[in-house]
C-alpha positions in Angstrom: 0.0 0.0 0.0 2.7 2.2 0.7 4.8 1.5 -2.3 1.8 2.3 -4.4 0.7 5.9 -2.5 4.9 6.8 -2.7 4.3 5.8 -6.8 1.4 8.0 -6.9 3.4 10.9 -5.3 6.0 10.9 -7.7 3.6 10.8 -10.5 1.9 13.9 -9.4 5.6 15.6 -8.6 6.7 14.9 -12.2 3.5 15.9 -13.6 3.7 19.1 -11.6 6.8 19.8 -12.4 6.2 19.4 -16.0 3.3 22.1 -15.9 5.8 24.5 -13.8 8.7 24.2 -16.1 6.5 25.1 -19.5 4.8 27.8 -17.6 7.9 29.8 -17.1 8.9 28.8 -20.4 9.2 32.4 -22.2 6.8 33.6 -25.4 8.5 33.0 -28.2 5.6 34.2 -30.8 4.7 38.0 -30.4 1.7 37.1 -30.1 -0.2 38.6 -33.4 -3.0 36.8 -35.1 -2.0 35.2 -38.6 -6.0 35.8 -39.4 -7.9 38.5 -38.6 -12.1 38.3 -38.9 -13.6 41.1 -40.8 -17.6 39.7 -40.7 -19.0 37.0 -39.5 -17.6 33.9 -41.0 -14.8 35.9 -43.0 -11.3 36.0 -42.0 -8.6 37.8 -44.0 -4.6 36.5 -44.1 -2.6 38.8 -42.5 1.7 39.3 -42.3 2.6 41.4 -39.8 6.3 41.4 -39.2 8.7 44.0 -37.1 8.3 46.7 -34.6 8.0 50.5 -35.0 6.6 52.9 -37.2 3.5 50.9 -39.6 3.9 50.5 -43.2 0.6 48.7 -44.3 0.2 47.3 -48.3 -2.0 45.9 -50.0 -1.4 43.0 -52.8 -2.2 43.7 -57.1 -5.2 41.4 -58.9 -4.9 38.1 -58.5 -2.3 38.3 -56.4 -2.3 37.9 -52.4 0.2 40.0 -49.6 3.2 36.9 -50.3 3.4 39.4 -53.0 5.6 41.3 -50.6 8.0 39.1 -49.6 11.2 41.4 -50.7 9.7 44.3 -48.1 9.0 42.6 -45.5 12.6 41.0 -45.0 13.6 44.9 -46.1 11.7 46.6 -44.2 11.0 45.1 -40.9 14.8 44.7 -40.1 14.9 48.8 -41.0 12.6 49.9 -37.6 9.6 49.2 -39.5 6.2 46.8 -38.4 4.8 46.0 -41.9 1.6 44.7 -42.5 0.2 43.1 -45.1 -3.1 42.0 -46.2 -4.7 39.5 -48.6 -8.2 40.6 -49.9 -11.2 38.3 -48.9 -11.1 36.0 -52.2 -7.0 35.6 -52.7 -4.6 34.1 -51.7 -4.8 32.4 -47.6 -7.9 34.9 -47.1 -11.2 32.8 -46.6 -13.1 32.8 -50.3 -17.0 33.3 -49.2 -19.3 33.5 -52.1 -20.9 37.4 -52.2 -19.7 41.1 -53.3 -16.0 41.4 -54.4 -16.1 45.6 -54.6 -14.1 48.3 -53.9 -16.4 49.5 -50.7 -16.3 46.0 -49.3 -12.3 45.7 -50.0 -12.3 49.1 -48.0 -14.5 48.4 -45.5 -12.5 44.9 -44.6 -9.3 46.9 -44.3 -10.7 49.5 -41.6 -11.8 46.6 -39.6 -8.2 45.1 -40.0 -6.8 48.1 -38.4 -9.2 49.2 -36.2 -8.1 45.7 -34.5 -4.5 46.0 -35.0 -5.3 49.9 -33.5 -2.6 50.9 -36.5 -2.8 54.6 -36.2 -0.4 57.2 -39.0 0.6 54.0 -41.0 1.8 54.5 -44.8 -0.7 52.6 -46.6 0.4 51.3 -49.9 -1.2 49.3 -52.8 -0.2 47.9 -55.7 -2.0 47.6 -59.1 -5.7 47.2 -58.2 -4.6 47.3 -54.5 -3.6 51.1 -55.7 -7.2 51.6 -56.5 -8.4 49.8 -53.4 -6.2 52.6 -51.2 -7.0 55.1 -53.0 -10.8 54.2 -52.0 -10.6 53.8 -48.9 -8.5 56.8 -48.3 -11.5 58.7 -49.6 -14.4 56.5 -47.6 -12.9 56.5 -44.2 -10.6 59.9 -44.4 -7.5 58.4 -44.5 -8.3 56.5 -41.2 -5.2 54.7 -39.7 -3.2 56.2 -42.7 -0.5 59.0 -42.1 0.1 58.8 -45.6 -0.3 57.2 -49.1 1.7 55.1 -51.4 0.8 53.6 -55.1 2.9 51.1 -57.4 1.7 50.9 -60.6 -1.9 51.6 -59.6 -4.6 50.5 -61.8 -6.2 54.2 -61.1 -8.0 56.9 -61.2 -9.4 54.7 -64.2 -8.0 51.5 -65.4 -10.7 51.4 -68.4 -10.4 54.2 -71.1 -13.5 56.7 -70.5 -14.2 59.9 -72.1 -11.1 62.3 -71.2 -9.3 59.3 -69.8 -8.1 58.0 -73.4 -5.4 55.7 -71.6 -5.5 51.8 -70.5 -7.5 49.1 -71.4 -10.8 49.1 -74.3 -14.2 48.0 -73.2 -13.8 45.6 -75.7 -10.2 44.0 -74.4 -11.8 44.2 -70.4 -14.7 42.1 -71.6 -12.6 40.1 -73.1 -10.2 39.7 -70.4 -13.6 39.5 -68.3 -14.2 36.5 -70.2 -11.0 34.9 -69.9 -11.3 34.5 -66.2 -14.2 32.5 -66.8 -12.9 30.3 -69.5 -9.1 30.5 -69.5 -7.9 31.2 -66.3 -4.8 29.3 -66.1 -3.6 30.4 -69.5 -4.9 33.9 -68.9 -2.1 34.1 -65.7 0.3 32.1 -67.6 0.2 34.9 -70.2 0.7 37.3 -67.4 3.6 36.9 -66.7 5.5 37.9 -70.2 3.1 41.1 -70.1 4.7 41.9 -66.4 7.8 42.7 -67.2 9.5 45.5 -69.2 11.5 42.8 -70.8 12.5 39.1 -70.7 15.0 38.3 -68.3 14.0 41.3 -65.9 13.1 38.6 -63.4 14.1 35.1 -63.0 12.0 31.8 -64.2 11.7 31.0 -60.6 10.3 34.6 -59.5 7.8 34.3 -62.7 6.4 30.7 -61.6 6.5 32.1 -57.7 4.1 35.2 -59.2 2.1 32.6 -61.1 1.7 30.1 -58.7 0.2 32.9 -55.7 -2.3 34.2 -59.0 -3.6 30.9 -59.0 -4.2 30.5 -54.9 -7.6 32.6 -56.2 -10.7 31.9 -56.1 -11.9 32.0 -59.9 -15.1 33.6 -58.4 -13.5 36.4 -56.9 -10.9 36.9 -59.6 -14.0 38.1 -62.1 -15.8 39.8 -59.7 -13.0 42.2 -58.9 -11.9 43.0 -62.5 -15.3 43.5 -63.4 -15.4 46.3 -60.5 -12.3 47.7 -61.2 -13.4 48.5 -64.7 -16.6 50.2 -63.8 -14.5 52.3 -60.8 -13.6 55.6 -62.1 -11.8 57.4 -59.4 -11.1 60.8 -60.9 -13.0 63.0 -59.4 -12.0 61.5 -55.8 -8.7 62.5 -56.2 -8.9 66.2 -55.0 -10.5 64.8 -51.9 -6.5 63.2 -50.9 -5.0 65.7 -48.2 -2.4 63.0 -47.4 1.4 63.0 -48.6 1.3 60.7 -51.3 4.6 58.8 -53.4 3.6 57.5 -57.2 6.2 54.8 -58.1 5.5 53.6 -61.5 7.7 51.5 -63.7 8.0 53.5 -67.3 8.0 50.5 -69.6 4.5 49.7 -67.7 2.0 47.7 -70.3 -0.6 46.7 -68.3 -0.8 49.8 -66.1 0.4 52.6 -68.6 2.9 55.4 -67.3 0.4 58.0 -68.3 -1.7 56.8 -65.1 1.0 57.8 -62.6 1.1 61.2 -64.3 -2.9 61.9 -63.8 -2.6 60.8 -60.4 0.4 62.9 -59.8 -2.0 66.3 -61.5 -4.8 65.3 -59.5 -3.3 64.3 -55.5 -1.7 67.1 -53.8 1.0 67.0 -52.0 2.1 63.7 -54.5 5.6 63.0 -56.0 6.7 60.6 -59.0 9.3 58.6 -58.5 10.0 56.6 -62.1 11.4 53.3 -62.4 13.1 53.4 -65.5 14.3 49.5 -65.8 10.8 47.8 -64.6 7.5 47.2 -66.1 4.4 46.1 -64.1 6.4 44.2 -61.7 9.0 47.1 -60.1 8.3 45.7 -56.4 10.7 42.7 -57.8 12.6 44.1 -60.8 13.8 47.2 -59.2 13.5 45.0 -55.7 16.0 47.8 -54.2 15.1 50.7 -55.6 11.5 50.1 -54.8 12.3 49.1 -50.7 14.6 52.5 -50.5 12.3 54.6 -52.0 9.3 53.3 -50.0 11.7 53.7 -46.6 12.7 57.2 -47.5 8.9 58.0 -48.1 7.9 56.5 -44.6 10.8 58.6 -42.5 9.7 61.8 -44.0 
């Protein structure tokens, strides 16, 4: 009997001191939520590396925030947190069926930092995550955001419109429209060739990685947004910006001409230009260095 009680004694001293050794055991995680729930049921993918001053950006069509790979080992080993966050329908972001707009895309980021309490953050977006900013800049007043930052944005109007004779035809965005919903794989394999000023600006491997987050997607999602983004016309929401804003555009640009950058740059006060001579669509990656100095020098100013 006593052998059995001593047995039972050491049993519950090991197990104690089991539970007392991991509870002084010291957090190695900071703690931050990898999702973050926007509505009920919807949860968006969200990086969120480093400490100090907030840089927050937003991902290009079909893409999703591993987009931003390069800056975040840049930039959160330079004294910045940076944040990024995929869109509901991309990439790790949950994919429910419903709207896919530019006032839902907004309205999921404020609840994104309203939780993160991210206050005087540069908020950047590339391609249609330019547009997406530049929304939601207008909606909520530049909540959160100390200032604004746009590579290659697909904005103030990514469809040609009367006196907005650059970008794409009705006729091509239908077309590309239709592609999504017929050809999507080849439609993102073609892609890639159109990204780039020229071959060779970025490696095979950085092509299929590009490739390979486009197709994380949902289809759905994917033609819902283009189809949005050519019926936004943001002009005449562009004298509402009272935020210091950068324009970094790559000069060879073909999907998102240079001639964009240079009505957003008329129409935002208090907005600089800052050209990428060597890149095309893809300057976060083909001017990699350029792109995370100029983006560091814009967030210290």
């Amino acid at each position: 009997m006593k052998k059995s009680i001593i047995a039972i004694l050491m049993l519950v001293s090991l197990f104690t001191n089991s539970l007392m050794a991991q509870s002084k055991r010291t957090a190695a995680s900071a703690g931050r939520a990898e999702y973050i729930e926007v509505e009920k049921g919807v949860k968006l993918h969200v990086t969120d590396l480093g400490e100090g001053q907030p840089i927050v950006l937003i991902h290009g069509w079909p893409l999703s925030d591993a987009m931003y790979e390069y800056q975040y080992q840049y930039l959160s080993r330079k004294g910045f947190r940076v944040i990024g966050i995929t869109l509901r329908g991309f990439g790790k972001s949950d994919k429910p069926y419903g709207r896919y707009d530019f006032d839902v895309f907004s309205d999921d980021i404020k609840v994104v930092l309203d939780k993160l309490k991210i206050e005087n953050a540069t908020l950047g977006g590339f391609s249609m995550g330019g547009a997406v900013v530049l929304h939601y800049v207008t909606k909520y007043d530049a909540a959160h955001a100390g200032k604004l930052a746009l590579f290659g944005a697909a904005a103030p109007s990514w469809k040609q419109r009367e006196g907005s004779p650059y970008g794409i035809s009705e006729e091509d965005a239908n077309g590309l429209i239709t592609q999504t919903m017929t050809a999507r794989e080849d439609l993102i394999a073609g892609l890639g060739s159109a990204f780039v000023a020229k071959e060779g600006n970025i490696s095979k491997n950085v092509k299929k990685w590009l490739e390979n987050i486009n197709l994380e997607a949902s289809p759905y999602a994917v033609t819902e947004s283009i189809s949005a983004l050519k019926d936004l016309d943001l002009r005449p929401e562009l004298s509402k910006i009272n935020i210091p804003t950068a324009i970094f555009q790559g000069t060879q640009d073909k999907l998102c001409p240079f001639e964009f950058a240079v009505e957003l740059n008329k129409g935002i006060k208090d907005s600089y230009l800052v050209k990428f001579e060597n890149s095309g669509h893809a300057l976060f990656v083909e001017e990699a260095e350029k792109f995370n100095q100029e983006l560091e020098k814009f967030a210290l100013k």
